[in-house]
C-alpha positions in Angstrom: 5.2 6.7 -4.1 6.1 8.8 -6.7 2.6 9.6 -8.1 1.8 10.5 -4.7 4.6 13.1 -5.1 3.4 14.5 -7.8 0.1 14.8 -6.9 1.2 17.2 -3.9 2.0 19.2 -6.0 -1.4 18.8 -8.7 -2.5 22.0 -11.0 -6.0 21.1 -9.7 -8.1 19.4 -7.0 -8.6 16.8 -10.0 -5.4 16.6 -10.8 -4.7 15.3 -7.6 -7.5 12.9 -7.5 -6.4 11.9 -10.5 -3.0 10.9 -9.3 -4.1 9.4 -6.3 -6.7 7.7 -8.1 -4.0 6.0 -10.5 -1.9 5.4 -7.2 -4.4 3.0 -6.0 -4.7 1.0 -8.8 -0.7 0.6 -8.6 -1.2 -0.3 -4.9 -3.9 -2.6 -5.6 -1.7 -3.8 -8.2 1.2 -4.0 -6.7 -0.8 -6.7 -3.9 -1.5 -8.9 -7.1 2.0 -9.7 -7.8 2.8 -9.7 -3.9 0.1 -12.5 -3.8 1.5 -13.9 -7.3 5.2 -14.3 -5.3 3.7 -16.1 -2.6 1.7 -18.3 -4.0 4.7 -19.4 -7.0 7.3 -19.6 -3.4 9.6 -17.0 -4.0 8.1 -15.0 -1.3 7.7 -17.3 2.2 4.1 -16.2 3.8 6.1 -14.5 7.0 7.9 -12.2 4.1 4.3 -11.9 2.2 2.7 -11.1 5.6 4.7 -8.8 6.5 4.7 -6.8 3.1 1.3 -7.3 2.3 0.1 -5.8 5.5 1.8 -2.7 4.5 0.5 -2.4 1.2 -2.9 -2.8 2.2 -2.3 -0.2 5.0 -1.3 2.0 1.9 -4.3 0.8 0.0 -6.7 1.9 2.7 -5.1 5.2 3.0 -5.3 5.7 -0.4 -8.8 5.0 -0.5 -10.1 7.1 2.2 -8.2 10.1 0.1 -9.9 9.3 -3.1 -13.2 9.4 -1.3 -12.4 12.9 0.5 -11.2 14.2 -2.6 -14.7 13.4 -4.5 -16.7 15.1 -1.8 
């Protein structure tokens, strides 16, 4: 979220891909330990579903703005 932020507001078009760049990797990071809590129990799978569906949402997003940024 917050790197998202910032990059709205990026001193270059590679400044914000740079931003949104490293906001993927926290998003795609973020699903590891989402995954990580599930599998150890603390998260039950309706919870992880229900998260995890967002995040990926995010992660797609994300992705498709990385790739328009590039171009």
């Amino acid at each position: 979220g917050a790197l998202v932020r910032e990059a709205e507001f990026g001193e270059s078009k590679a400044d914000f891909r740079s931003k949104m760049s490293i906001a993927l990797k926290e998003a795609n990071e973020t699903d590891y330990w989402l995954n990580l809590l599930k599998d150890t129990g603390y998260l039950t799978e309706k919870m992880f579903q229900s998260i995890s569906d967002d995040c990926l949402e995010l992660i797609k997003i994300l992705v498709a703005t990385v790739k328009t940024t590039k171009q």
